[in-house]
C-alpha positions in Angstrom: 2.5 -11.0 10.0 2.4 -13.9 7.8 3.9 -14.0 4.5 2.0 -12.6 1.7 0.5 -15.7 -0.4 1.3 -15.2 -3.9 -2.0 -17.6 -6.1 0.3 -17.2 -9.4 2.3 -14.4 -11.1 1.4 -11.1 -9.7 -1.8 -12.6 -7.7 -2.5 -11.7 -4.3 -4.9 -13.8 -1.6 -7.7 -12.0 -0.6 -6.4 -11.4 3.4 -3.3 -10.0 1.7 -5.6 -7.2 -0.4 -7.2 -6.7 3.3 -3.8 -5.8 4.6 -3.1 -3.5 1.7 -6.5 -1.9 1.8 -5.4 -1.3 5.7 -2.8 0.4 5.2 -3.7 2.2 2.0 -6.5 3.8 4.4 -4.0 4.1 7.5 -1.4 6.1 4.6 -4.7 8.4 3.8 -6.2 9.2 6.6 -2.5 10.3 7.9 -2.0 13.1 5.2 -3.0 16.5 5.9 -6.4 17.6 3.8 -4.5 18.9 1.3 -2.7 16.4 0.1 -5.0 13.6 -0.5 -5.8 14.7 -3.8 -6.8 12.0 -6.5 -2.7 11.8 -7.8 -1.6 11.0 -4.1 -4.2 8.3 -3.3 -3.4 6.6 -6.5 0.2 6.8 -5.6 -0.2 5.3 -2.5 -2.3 2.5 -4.0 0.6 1.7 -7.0 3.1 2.2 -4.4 1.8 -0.9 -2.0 1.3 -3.0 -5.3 4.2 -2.6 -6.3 5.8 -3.0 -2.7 3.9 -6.0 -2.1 4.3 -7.9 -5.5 7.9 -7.9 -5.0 7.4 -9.5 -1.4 7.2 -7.0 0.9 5.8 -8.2 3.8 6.5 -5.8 7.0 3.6 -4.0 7.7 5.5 -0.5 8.8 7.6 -0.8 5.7 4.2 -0.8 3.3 3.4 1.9 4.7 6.4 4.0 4.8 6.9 2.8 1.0 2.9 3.8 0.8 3.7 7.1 1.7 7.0 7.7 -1.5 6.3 10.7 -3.8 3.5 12.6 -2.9 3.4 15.9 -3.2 1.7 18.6 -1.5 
């Protein structure tokens, strides 16, 4: 995967958001029913901004960060 293209402070490129809307769907579809309640799917989504505006870049690590904190 490519780096992720930062446009300014705390700006990501539109292929990056594709990447992270990837993933955030991946993280979702992977929880069992009960857990993708509203709080957990807006965990997931503050988790991969957060990951990725401090650089992240490895694809499996966005998604294991993705997946920090939820609870049942």
């Amino acid at each position: 995967m490519e780096n992720i293209v930062m446009l300014g402070p705390n700006v990501l490129a539109p292929e990056d958001l594709s990447l992270l809307g990837a993933i955030y769907d991946l993280v979702v579809d992977s929880l069992p029913g009960r857990m993708r309640t509203p709080r957990n799917r807006r965990q997931v989504a503050l988790n991969l901004l957060c990951l990725s505006l401090r650089g992240e870049r490895d694809p499996l690590e966005l998604e294991l960060g993705a997946a920090a904190g939820l609870t049942c």
